[in-house]
ROMAR-118211 format. One line per 5 residues: their letters; for each residue z, y, x of N, C-alpha, C. Coordinates in nm, 3 decimals. Layout:
N
a) Z Y X Z Y X Z Y X  ...
END
This chain:
314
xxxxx) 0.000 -0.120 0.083 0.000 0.000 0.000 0.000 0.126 0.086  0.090 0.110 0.219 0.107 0.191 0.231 -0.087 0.259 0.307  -0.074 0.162 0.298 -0.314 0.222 0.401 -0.375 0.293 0.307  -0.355 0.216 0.199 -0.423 0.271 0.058 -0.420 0.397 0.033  -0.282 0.445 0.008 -0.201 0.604 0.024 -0.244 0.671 0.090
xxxxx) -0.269 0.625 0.227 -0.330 0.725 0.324 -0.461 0.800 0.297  -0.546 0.630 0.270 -0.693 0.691 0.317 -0.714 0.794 0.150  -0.640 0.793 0.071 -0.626 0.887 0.003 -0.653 1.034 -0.032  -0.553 1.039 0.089 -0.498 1.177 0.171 -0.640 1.223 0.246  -0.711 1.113 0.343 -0.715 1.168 0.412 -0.879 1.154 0.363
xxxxx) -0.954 1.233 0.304 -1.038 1.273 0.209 -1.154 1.348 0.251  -1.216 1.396 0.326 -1.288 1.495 0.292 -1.320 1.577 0.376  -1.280 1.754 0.355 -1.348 1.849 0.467 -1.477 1.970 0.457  -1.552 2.172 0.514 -1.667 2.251 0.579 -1.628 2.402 0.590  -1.632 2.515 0.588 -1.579 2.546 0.651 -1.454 2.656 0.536
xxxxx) -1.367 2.721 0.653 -1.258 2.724 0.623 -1.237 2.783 0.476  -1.138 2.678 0.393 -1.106 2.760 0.236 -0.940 2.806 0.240  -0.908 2.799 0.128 -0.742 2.857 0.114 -0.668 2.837 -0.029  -0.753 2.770 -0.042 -0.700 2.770 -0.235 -0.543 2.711 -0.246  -0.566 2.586 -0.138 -0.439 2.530 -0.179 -0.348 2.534 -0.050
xxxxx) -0.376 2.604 0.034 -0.274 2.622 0.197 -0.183 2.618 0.211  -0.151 2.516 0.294 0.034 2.467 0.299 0.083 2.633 0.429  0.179 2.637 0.365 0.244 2.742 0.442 0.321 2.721 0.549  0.243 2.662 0.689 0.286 2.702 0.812 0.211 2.742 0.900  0.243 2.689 1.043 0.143 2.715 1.130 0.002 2.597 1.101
xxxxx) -0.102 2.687 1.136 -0.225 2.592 1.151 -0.332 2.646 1.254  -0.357 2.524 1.286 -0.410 2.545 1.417 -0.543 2.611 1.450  -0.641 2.603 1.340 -0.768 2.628 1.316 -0.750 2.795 1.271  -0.819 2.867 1.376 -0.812 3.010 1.425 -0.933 3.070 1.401  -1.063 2.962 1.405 -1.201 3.030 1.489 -1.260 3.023 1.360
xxxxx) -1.285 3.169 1.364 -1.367 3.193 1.261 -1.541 3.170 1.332  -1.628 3.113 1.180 -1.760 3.092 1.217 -1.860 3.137 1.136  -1.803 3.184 1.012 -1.906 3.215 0.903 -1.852 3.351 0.832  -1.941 3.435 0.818 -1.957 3.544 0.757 -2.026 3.606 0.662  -1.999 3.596 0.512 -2.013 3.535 0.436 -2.126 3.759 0.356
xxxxx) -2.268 3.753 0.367 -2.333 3.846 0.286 -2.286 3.897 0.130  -2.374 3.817 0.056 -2.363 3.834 -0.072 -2.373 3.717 -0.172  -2.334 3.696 -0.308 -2.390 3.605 -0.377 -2.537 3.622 -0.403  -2.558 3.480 -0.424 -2.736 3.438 -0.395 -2.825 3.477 -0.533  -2.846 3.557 -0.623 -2.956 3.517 -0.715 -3.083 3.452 -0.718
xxxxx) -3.064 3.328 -0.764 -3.170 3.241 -0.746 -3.258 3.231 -0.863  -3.345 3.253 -0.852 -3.479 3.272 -1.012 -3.513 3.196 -0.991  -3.538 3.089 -0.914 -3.610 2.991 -0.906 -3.612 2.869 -1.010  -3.679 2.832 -1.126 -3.629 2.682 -1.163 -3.573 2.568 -1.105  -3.625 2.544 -0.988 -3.649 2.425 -0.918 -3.523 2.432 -0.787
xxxxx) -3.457 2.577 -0.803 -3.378 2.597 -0.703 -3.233 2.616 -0.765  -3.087 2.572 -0.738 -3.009 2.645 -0.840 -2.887 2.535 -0.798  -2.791 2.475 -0.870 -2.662 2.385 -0.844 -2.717 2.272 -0.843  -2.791 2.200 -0.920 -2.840 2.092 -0.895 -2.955 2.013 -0.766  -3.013 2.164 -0.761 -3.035 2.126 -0.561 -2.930 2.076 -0.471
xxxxx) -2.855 2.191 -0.489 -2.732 2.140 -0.367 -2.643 2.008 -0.388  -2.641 2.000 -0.493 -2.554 1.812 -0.565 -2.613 1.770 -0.488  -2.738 1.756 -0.536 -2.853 1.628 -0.444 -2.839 1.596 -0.340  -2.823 1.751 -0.293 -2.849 1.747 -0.120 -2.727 1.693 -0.045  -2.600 1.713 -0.160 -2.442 1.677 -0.047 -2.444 1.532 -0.088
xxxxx) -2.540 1.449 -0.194 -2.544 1.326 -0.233 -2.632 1.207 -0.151  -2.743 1.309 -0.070 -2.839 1.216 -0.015 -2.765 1.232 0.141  -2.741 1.373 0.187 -2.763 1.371 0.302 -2.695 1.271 0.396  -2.789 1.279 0.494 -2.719 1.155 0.642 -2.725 1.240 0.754  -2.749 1.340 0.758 -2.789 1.460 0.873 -2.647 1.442 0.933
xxxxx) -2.550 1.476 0.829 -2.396 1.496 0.895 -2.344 1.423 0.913  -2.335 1.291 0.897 -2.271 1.174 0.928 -2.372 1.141 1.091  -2.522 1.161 1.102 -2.589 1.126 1.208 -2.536 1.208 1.318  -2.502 1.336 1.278 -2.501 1.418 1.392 -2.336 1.349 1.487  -2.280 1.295 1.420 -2.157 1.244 1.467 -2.219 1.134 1.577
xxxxx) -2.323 1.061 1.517 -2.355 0.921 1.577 -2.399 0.956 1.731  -2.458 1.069 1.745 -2.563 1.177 1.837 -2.488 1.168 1.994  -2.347 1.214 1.907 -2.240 1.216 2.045 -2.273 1.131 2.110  -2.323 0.989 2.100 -2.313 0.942 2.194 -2.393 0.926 2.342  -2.487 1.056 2.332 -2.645 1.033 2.391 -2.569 1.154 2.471
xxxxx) -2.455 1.237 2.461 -2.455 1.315 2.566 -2.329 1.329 2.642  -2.321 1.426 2.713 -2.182 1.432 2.792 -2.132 1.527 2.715  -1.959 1.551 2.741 -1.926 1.660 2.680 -1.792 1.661 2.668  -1.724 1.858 2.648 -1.577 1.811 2.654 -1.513 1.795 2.545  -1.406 1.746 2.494 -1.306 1.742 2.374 -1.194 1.804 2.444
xxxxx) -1.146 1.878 2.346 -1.012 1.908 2.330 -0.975 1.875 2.204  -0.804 1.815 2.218 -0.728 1.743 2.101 -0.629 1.817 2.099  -0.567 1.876 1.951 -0.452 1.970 1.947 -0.395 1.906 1.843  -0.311 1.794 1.807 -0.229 1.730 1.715 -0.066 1.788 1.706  -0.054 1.830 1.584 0.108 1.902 1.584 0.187 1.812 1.419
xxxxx) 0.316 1.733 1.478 0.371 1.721 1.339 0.459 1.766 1.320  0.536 1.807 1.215 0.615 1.884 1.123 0.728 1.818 1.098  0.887 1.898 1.089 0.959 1.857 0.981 0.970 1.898 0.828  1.050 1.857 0.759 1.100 1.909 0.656 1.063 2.081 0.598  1.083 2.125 0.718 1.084 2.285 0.711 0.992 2.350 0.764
xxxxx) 0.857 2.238 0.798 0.750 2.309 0.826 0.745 2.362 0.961  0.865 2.323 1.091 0.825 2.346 1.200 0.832 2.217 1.290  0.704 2.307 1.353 0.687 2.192 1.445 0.783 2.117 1.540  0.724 1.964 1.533 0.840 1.890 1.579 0.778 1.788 1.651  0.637 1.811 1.668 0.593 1.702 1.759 0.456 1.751 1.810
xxxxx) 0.370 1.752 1.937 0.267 1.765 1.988 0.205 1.687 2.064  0.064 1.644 2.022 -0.010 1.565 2.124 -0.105 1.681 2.224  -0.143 1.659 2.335 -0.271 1.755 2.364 -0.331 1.673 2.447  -0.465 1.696 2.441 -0.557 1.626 2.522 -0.686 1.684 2.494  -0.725 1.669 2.653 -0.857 1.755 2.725 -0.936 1.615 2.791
xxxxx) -1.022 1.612 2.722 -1.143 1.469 2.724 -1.271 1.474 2.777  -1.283 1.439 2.888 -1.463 1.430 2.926 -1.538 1.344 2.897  -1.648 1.317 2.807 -1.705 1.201 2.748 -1.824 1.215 2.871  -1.856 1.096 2.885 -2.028 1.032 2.955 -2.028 0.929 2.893  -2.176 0.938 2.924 -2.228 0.818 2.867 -2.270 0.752 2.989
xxxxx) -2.197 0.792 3.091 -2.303 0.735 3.228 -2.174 0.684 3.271  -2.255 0.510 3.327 -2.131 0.460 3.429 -2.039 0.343 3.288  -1.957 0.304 3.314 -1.852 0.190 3.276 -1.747 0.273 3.192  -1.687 0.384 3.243 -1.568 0.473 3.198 -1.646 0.583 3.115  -1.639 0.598 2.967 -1.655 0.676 2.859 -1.607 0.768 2.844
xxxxx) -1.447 0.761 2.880 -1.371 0.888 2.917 -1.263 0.892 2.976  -1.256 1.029 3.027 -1.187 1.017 3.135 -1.088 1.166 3.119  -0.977 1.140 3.093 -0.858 1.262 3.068 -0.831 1.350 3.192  -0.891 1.444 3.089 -0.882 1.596 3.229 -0.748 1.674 3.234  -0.626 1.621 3.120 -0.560 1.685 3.034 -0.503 1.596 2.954
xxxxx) -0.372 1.545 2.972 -0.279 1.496 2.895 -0.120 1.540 2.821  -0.083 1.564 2.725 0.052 1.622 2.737 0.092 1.581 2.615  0.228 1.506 2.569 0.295 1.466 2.445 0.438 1.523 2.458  0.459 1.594 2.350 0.573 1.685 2.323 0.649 1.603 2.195  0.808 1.628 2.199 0.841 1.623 2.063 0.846 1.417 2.016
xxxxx) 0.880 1.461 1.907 0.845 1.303 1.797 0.697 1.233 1.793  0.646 1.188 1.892 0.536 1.157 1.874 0.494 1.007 1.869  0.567 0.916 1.911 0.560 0.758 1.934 0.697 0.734 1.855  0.696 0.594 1.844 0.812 0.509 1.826 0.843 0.411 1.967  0.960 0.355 1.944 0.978 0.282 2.072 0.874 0.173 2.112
xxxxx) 0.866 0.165 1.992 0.736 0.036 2.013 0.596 0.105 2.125  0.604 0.195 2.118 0.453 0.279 2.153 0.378 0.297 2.059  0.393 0.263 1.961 0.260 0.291 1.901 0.298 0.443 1.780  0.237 0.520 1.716 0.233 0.651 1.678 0.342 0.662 1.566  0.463 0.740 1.557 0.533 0.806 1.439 0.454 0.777 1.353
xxxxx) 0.343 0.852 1.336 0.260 0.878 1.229 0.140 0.795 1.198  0.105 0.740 1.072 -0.014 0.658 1.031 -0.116 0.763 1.025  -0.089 0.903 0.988 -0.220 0.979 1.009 -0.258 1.011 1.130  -0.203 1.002 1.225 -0.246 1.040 1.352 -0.344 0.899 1.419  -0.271 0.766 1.351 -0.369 0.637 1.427 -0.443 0.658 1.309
xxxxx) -0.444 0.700 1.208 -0.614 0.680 1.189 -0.733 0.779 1.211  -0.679 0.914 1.245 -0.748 0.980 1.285 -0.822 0.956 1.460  -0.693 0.902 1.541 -0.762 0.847 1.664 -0.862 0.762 1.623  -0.844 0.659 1.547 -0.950 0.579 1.519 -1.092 0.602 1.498  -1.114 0.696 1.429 -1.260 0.762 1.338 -1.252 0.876 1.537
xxxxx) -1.186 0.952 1.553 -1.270 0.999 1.641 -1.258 0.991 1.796  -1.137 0.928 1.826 -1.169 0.879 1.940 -1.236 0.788 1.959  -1.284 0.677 1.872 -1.366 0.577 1.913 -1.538 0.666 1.891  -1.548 0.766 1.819 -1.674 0.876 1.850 -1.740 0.869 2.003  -1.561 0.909 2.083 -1.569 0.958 2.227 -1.590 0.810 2.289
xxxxx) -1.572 0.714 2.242 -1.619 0.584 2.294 -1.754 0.519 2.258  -1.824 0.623 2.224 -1.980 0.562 2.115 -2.004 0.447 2.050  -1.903 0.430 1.962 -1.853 0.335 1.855 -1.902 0.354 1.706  -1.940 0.495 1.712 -2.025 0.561 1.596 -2.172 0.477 1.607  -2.190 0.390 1.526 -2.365 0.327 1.498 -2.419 0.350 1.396
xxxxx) -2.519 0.315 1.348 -2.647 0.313 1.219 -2.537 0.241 1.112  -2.504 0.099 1.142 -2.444 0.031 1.052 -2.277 0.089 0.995  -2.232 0.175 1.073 -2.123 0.219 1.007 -2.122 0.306 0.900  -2.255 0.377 0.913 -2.303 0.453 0.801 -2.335 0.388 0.668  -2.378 0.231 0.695 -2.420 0.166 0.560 -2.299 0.041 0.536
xxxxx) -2.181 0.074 0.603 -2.094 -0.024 0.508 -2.060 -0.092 0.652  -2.092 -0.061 0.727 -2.050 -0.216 0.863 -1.935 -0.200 0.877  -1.879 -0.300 0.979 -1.705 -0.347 0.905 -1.656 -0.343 1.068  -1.544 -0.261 1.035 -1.463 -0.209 1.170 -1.422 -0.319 1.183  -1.296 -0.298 1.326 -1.254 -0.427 1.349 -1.098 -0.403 1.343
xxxxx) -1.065 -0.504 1.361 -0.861 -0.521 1.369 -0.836 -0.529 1.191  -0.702 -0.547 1.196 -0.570 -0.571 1.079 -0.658 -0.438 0.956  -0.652 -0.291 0.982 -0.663 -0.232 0.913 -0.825 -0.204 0.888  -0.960 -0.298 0.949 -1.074 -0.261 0.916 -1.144 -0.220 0.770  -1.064 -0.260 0.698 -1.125 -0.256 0.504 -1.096 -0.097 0.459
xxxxx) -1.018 -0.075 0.552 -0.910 0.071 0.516 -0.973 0.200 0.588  -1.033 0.171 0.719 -1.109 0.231 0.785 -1.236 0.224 0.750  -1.282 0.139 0.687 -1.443 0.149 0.682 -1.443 0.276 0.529  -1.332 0.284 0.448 -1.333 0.326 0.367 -1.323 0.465 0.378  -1.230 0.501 0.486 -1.171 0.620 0.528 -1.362 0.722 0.599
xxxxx) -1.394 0.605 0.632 -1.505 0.727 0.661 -1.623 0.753 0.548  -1.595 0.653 0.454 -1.702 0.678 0.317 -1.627 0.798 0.248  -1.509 0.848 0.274 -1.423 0.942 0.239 -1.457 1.075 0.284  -1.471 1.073 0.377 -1.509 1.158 0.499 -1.674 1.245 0.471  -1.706 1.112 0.539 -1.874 1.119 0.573 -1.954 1.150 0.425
xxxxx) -1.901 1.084 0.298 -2.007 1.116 0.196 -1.880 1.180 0.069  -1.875 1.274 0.054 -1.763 1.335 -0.053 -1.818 1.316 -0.152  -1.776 1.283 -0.292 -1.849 1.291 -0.440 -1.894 1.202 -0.464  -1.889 1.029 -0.386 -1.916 0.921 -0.440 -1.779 0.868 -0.428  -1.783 0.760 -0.567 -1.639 0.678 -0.578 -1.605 0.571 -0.472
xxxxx) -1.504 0.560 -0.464 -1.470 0.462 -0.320 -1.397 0.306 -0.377  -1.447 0.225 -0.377 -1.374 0.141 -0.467 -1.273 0.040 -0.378  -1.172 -0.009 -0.412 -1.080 -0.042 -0.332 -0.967 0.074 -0.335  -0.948 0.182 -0.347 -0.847 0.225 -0.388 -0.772 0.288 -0.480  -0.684 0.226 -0.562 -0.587 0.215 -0.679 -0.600 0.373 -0.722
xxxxx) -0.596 0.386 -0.832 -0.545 0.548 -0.902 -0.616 0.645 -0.839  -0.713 0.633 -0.744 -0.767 0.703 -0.670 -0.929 0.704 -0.651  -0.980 0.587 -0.655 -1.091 0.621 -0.633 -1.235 0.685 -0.709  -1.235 0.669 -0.839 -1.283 0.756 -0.930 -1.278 0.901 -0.963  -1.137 0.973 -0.872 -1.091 1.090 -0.870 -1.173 1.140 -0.762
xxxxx) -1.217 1.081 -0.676 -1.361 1.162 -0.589 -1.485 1.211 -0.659  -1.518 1.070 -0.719 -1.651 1.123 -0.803 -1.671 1.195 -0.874  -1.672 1.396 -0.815 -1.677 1.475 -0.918 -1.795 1.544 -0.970  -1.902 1.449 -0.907 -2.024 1.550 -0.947 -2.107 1.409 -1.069  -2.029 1.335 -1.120 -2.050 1.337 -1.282 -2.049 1.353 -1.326
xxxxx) -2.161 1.317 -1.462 -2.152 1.427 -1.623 -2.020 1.443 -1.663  -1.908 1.352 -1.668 -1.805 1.386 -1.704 -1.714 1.481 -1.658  -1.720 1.465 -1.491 -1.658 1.542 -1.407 -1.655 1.683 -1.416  -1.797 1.725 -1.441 -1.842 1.844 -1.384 -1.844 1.954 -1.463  -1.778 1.927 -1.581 -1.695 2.041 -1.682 -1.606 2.061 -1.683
xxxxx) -1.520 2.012 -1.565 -1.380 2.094 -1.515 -1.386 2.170 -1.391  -1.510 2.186 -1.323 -1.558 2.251 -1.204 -1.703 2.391 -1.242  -1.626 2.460 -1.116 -1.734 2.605 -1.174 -1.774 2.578 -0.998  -1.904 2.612 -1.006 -2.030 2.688 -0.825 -2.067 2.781 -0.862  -2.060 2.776 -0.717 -2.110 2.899 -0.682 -2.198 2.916 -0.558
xxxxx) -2.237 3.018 -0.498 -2.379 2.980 -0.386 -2.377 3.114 -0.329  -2.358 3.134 -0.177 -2.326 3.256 -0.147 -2.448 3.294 -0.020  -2.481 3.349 0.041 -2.565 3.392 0.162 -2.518 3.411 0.264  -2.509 3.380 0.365 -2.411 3.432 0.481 -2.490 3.353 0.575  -2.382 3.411 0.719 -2.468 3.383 0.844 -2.314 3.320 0.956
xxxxx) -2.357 3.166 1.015 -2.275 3.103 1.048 -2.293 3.118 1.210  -2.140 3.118 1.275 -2.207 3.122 1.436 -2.307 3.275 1.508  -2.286 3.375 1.373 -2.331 3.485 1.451 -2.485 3.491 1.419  -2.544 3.371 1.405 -2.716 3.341 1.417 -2.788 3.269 1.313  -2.747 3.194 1.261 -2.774 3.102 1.173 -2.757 3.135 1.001
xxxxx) -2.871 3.180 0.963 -2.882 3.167 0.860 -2.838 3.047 0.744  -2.737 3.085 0.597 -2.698 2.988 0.564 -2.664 2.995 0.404  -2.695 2.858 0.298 -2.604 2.924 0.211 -2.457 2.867 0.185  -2.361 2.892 0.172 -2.243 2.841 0.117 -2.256 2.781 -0.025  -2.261 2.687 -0.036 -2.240 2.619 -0.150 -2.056 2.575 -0.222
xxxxx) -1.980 2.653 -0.308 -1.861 2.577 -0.345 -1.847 2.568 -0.462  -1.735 2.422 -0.456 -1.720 2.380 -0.584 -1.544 2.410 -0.632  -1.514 2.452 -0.703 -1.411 2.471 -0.776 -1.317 2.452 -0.871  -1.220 2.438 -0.869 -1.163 2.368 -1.073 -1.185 2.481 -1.093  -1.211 2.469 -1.279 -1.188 2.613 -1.359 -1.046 2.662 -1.384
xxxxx) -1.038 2.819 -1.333 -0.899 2.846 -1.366 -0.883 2.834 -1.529  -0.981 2.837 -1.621 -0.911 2.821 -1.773 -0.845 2.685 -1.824  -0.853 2.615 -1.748 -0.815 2.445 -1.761 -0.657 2.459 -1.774  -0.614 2.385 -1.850 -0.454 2.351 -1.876 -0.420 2.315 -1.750  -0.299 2.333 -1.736 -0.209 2.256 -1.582 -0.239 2.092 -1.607
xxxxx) -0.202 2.053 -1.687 -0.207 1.914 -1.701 -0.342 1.851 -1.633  -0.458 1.911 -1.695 -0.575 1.886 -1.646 -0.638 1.923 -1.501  -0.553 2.009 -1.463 -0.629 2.106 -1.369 -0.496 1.979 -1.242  -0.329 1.975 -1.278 -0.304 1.840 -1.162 -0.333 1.710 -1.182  -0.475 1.637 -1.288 -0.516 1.549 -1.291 -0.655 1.576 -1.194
xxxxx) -0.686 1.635 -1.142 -0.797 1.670 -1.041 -0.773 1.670 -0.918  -0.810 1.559 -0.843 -0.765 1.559 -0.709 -0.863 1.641 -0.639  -0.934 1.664 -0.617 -1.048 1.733 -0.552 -1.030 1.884 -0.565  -0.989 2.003 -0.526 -0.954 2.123 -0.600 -1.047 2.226 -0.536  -1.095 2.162 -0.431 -1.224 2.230 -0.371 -1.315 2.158 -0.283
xxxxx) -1.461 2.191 -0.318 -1.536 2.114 -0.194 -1.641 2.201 -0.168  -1.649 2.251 -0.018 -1.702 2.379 0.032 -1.814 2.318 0.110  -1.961 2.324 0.125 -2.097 2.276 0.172 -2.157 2.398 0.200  -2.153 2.384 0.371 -2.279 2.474 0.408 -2.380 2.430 0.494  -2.527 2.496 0.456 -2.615 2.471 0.428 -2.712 2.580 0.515
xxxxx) -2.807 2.505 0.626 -2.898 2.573 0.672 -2.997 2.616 0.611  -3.027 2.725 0.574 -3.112 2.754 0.487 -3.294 2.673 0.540  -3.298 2.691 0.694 -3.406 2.712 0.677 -3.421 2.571 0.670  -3.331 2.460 0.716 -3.375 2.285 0.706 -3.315 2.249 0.560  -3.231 2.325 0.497 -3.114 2.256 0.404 -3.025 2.124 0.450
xxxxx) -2.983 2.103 0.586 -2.904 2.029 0.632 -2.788 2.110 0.591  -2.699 2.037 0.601 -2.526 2.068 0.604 -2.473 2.067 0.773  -2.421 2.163 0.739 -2.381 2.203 0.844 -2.222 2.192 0.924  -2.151 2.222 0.774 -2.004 2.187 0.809 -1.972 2.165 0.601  -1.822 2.102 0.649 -1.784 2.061 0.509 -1.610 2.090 0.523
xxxxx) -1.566 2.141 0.397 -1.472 2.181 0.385 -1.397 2.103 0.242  -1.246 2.058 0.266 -1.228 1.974 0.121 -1.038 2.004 0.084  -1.038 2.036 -0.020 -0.908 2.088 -0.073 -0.830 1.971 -0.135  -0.756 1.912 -0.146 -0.713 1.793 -0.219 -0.542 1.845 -0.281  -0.537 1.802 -0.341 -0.376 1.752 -0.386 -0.360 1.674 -0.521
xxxxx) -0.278 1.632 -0.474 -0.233 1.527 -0.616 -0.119 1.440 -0.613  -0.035 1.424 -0.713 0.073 1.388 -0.749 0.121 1.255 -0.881  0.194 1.171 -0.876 0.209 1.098 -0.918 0.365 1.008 -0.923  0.328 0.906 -1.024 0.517 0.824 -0.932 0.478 0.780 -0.785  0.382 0.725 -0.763 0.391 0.632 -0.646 0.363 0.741 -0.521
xxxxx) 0.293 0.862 -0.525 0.287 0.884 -0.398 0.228 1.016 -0.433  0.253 1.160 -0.337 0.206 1.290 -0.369 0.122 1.365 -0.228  0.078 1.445 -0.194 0.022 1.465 -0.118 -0.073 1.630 -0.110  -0.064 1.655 -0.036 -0.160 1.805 -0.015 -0.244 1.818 0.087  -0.379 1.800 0.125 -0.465 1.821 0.254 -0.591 1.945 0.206
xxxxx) -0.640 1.948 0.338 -0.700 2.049 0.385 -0.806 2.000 0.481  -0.919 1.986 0.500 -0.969 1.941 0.617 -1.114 1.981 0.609  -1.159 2.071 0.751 -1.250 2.074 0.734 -1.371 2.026 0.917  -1.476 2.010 0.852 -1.554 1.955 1.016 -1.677 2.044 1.028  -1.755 2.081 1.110 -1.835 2.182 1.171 -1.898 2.141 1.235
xxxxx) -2.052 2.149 1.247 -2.159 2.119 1.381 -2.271 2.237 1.364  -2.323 2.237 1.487 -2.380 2.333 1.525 -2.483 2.276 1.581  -2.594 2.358 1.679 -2.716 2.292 1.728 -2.677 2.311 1.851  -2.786 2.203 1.932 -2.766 2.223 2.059 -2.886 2.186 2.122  -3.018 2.276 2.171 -3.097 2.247 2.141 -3.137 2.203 2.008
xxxxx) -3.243 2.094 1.982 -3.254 2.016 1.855 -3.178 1.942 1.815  -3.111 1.887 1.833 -2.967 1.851 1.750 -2.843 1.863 1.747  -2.833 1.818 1.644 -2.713 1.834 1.570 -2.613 1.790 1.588  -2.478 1.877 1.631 -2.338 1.790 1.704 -2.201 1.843 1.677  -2.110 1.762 1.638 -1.976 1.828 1.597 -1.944 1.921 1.698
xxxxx) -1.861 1.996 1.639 -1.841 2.112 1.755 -1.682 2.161 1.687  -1.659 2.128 1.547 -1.482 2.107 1.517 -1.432 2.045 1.411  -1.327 1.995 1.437 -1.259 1.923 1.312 -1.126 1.979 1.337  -1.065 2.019 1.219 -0.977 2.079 1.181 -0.878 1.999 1.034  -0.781 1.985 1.010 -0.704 1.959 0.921 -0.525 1.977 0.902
xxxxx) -0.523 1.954 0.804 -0.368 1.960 0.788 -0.298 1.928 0.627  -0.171 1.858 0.660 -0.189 1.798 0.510 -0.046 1.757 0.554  0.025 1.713 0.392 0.129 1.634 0.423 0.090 1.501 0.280  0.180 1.417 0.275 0.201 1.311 0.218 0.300 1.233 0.225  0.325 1.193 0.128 0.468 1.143 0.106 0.480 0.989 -0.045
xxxxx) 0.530 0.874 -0.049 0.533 0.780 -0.113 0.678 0.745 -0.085  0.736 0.667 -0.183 0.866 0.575 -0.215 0.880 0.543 -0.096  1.011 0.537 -0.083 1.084 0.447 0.077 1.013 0.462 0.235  0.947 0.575 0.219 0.907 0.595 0.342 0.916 0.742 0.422  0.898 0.771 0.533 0.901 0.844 0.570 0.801 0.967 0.561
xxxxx) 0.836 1.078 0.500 0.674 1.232 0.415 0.632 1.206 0.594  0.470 1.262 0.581 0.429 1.247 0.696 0.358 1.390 0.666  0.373 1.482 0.794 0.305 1.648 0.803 0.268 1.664 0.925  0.142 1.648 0.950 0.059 1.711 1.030 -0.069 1.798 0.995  -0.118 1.829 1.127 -0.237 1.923 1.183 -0.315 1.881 1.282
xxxxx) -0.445 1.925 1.266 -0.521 1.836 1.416 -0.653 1.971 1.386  -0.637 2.020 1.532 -0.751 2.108 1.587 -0.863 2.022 1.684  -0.957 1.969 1.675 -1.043 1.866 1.782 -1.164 2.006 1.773  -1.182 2.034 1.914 -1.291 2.120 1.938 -1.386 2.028 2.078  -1.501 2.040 2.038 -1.598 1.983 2.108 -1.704 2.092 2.158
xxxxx) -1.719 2.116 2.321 -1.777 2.221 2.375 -1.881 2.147 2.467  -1.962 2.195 2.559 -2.032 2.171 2.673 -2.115 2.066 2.663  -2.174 2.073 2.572 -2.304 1.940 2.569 -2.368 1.908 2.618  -2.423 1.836 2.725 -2.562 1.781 2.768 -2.589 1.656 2.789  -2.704 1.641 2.759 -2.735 1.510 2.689 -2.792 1.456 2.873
xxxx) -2.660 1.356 2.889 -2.656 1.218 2.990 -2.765 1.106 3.036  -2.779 1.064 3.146 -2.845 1.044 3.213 -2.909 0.870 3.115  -2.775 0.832 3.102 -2.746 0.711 3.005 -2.851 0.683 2.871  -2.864 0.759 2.812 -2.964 0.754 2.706 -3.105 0.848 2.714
END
């Protein structure tokens, strides 16, 4: 149960929103998008139902992850967890050189663990922190393939839980099946769904250069409370190169509450070009969660990815 709970939580993600912001420190600083005007679109053929499509088909953003593995490049890891009161009480940091050249994938330029961060056993305080190593440090190990995108099956004790966690991730707005009370609460761009949500479509320019539109989705503020905390999804933010209509970064608001387990996240991921493709460049989140007999779990994770060039190796 307790995996189930998690991959829950851990949902989604483009760029930065605020609707539902837990009130402490967070680590994600860098602003990237600067947002013109709203879009009037006359077009028939152009309008909300373009952009559904487009956050429904695309593989651009899940590929550009796979990409990492064709080049060199640095990571930085900024993991912070929380007590009770919202201060920090635990820090990971780590400064990562990926190649693809040679036997060693990576190689730590930069190590430092502060605070509550392990148990005696060694292995992590926190279940959100090993599954987040999972999805992206194994990135930095080019573990990202074709087949993980269509269902291929991780490995170890928790693989059913992880393969799920990135259909969570990687494709927002399809149902995830396998998890309890939860997984139908993604799928919000159904006929049913999509009369408790208002879009909108904005113009702006990302990175200083890049032309773009913001696509977001919203609950309606006229909705009863009742209805409006039966909506796990409370925002999902898609931006959009105008001139390819790729996605560019994704942004995702969650909360939701229940007997068995409650929770609040935030998470959003970012890529940029480099040359001709397409490559993460940040992931950002923060969230807490909490279920029966266990310990609330509150963290943050800043992962910034800089210095690209594509390795001798591929």
């Amino acid at each position: 149960m307790k995996k189930i709970l998690l991959l829950a939580v851990l949902v989604g993600i483009t760029l930065k929103g605020s609707a539902q912001g837990i009130d402490r420190f967070n680590p994600d600083t860098i602003k990237t998008i600067q947002l013109d005007s709203a879009v009037n679109i006359s077009a028939q053929k152009f309008g909300v139902e373009t952009f559904i499509n487009a956050i429904i088909t695309d593989e651009s953003f899940y590929k550009a992850f796979r990409n990492m593995k064709k080049y060199n490049f640095i990571a930085e890891n900024n993991i912070y967890t929380y007590n009770k009161k919202n201060k920090v009480d635990g820090r990971i940091y780590r400064k990562i050189k990926h190649t693809n050249e040679g036997p060693e994938k990576m190689v730590y330029l930069a190590k430092q663990d502060t605070g509550k961060v392990y148990r005696k056993n060694g292995k992590y305080q926190l279940y959100t922190i090993e599954m987040f190593d999972y999805i992206f440090m194994n990135a930095y190990k080019t573990e990202f393939s074709e087949e993980d995108s269509k269902g291929g099956k991780a490995d170890g004790a928790n693989a059913g839980y992880k393969d799920k966690l990135k259909t969570l991730i990687f494709a927002p707005g399809k149902p995830i099946k396998g998890l309890p009370f939860i997984g139908s609460k993604t799928e919000i761009f159904t006929a049913n769904m999509r009369q408790y949500y208002d879009y909108s479509y904005y113009s702006g320019t990302y990175l200083d250069s890049i032309p773009v539109y913001r696509f977001k989705v919203t609950v309606k503020k006229d909705l009863s409370n009742g209805t409006k905390e039966g909506l796990m999804i409370k925002e999902l933010t898609t931006i959009f190169d105008k001139r390819t209509f790729e996605i560019l970064g994704r942004y995702v608001d969650m909360k939701y509450s229940n007997m068995l387990f409650d929770f609040n996240v935030q998470m959003n991921i970012e890529t940029s070009y480099f040359g001709d493709e397409k490559l993460p460049t940040k992931i950002s989140y923060q969230g807490n969660w909490d279920y029966p007999l266990k310990k609330e779990e509150r963290a943050s994770f800043l992962i910034v990815h800089k210095d690209y060039h594509l390795g001798k190796g591929k």
